[in-house]
Residue frames relative to the residue before (quaternion, step in Angstrom):
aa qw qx qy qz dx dy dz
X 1.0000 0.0000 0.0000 0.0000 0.00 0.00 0.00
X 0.5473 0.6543 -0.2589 0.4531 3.13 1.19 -0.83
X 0.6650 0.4231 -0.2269 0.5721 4.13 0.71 -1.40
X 0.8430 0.3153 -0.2387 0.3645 3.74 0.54 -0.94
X 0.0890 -0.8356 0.5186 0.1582 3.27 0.81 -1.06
X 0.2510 -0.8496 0.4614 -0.0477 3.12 0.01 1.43
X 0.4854 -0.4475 0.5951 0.4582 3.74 -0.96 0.66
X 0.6276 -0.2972 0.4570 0.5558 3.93 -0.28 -1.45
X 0.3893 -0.6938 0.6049 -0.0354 2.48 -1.85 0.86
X 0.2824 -0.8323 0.4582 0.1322 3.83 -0.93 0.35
X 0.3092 0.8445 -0.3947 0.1881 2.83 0.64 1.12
X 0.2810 -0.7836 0.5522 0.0464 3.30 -1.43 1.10
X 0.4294 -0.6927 0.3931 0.4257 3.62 -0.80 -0.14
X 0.8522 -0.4119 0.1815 0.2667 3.66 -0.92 0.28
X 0.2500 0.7961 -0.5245 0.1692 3.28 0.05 0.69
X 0.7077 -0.4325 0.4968 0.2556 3.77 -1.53 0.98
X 0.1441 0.7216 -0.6730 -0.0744 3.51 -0.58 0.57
X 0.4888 -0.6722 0.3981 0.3883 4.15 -0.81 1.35
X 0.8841 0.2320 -0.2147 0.3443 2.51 -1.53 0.44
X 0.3623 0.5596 -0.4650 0.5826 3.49 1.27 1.85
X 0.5307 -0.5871 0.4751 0.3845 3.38 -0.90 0.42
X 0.7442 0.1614 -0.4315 0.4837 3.89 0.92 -0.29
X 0.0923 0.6571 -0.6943 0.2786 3.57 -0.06 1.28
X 0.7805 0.2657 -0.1379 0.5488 3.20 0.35 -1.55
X 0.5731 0.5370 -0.5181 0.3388 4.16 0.44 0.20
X 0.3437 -0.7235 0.5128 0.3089 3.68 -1.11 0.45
X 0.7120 -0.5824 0.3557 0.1656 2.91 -1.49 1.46
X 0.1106 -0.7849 0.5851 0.1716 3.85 0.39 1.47
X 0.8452 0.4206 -0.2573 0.2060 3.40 0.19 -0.76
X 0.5487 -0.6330 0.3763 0.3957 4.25 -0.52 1.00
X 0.6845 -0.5545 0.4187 0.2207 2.99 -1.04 0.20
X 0.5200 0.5433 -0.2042 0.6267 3.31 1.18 -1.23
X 0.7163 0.6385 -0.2445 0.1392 3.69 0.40 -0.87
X 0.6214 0.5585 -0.0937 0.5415 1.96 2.26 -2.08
X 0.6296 0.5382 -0.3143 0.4639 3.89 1.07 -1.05
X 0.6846 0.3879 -0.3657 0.4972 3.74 0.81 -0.35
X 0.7968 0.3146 -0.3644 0.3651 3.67 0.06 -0.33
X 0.4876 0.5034 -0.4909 0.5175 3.40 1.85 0.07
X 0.4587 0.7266 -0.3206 0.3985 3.70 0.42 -0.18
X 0.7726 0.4420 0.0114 0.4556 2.72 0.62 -1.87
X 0.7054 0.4890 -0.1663 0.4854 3.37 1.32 -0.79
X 0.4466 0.6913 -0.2698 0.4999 3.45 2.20 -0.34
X 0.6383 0.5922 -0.1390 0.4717 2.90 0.69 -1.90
X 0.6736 0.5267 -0.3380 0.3933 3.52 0.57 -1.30
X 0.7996 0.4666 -0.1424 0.3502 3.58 0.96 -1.55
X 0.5913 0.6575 -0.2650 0.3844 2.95 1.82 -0.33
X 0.5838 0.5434 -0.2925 0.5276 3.22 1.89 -0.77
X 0.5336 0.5808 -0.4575 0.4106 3.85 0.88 -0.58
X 0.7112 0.4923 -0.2664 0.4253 2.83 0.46 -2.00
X 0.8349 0.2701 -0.2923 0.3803 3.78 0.07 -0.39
X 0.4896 0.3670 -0.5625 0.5561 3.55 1.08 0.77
X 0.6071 0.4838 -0.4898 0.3968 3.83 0.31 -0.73
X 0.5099 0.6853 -0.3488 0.3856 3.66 0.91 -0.60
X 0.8056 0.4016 -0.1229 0.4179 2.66 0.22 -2.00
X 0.7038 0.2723 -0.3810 0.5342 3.69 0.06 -0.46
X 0.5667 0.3313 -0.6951 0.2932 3.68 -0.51 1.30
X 0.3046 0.7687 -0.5240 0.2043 3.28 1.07 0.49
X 0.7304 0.2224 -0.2845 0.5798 3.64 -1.18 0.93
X 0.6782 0.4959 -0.3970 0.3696 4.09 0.42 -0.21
X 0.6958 -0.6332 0.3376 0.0299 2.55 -1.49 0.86
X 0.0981 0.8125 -0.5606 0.1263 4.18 0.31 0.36
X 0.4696 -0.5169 0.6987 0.1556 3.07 -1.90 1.11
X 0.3206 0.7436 -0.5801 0.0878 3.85 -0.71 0.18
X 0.5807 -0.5730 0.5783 0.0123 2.44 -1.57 1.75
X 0.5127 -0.7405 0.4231 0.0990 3.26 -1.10 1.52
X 0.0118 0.8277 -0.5552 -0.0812 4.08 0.21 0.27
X 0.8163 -0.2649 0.0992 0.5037 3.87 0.64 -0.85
X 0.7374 -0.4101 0.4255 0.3272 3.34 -1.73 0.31
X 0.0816 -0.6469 0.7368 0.1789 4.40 -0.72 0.21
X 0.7484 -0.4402 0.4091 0.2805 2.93 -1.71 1.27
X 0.6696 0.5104 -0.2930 0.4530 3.86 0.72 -1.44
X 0.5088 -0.5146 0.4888 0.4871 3.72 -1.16 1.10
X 0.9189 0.1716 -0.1596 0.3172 3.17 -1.94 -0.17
X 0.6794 0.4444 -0.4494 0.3730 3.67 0.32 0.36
X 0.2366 -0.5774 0.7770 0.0833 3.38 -1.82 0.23
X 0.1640 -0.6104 0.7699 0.0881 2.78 -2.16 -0.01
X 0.1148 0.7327 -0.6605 0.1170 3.73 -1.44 0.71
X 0.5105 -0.6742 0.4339 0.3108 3.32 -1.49 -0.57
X 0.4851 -0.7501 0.3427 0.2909 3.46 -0.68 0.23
X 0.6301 -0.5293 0.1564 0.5462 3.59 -0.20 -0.01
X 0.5545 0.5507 -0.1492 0.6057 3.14 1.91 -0.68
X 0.5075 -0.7238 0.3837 0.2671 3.27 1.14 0.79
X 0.6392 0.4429 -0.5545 0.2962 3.98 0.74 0.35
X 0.5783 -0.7009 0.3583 0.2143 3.46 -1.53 0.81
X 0.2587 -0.7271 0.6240 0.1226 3.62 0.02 1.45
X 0.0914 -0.6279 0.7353 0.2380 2.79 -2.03 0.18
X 0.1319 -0.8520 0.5066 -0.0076 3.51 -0.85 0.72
X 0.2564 -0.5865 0.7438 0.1927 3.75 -1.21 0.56
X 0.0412 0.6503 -0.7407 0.1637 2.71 -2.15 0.97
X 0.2268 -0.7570 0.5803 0.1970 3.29 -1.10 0.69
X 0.3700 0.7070 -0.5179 0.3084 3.24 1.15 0.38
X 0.3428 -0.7119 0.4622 0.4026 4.37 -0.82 0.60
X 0.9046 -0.2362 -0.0813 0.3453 3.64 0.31 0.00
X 0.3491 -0.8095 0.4707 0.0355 3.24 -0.51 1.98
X 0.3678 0.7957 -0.4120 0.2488 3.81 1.32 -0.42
X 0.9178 -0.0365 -0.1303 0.3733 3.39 -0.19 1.04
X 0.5281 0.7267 -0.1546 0.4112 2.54 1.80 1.02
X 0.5689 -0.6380 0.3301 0.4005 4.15 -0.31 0.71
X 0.3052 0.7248 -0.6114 -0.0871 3.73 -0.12 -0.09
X 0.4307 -0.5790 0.6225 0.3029 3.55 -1.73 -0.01
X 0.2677 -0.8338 0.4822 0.0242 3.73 -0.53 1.53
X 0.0254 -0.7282 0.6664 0.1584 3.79 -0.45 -0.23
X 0.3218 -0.7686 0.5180 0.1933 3.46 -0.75 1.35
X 0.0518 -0.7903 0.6104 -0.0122 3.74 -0.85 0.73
X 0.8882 -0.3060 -0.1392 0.3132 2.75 1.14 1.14
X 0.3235 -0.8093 0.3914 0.2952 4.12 0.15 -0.16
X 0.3899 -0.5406 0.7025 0.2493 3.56 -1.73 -0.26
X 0.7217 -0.3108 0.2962 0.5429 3.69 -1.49 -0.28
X 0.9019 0.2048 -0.0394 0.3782 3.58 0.10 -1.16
X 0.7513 0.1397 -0.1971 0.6142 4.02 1.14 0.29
X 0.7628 -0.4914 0.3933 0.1479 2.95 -1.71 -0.30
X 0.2855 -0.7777 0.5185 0.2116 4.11 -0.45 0.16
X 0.3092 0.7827 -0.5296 0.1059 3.48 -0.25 -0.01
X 0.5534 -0.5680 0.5612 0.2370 3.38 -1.76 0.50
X 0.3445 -0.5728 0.6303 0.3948 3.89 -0.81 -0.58
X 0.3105 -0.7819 0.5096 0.1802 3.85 -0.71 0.47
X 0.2652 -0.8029 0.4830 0.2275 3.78 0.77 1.18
């Protein structure tokens, strides 16, 4: 995780799926074992994901409009690079529409950004 650095990852702990060859194998590993190193492997992705975040800070992104956010002035879309900004704007309606974003920052899972009048 560390060499690649994944966008995110989906990951679950171990379980038999029927009709596999380890259906029928017994289960070497404890429970407890499986919840800690899935954890642990969260935790890992959570730090990427919020440095990979963080450094798009100040850049710049084309992003397609997708919908209105409850909060006055803001939206939310994707970038060309497919990550999901939110953004403020005083513009009245940006909904399906190209804007140029400057990110100004992020949350766990997307992006902040401004619209760039």
């Amino acid at each position: 995780m560390d060499e690649v650095k994944y966008d995110g990852v989906f990951s679950f702990k171990y379980s038999p799926r029927p009709n596999t060859a380890a259906s029928s194998m017994p289960d070497a590993i404890r429970e407890e074992d499986k919840s800690r190193r899935l954890a642990l492997l969260q935790e890992k992705q959570r730090l990427i994901q919020a440095e990979t975040l963080q450094s798009f800070a100040g850049e710049i992104f084309e992003v397609h409009v997708d919908g209105k956010s409850k909060k006055e002035n803001s939206w939310y879309g994707h970038s060309s690079c497919n990550r999901v900004i939110s953004l403020n704007s005083i513009k009245a309606d940006l909904l399906g529409q190209y804007v140029q974003a400057r990110v100004t920052g992020c949350t766990p899972n997307s992006l902040l950004g401004e619209d760039i009048l």
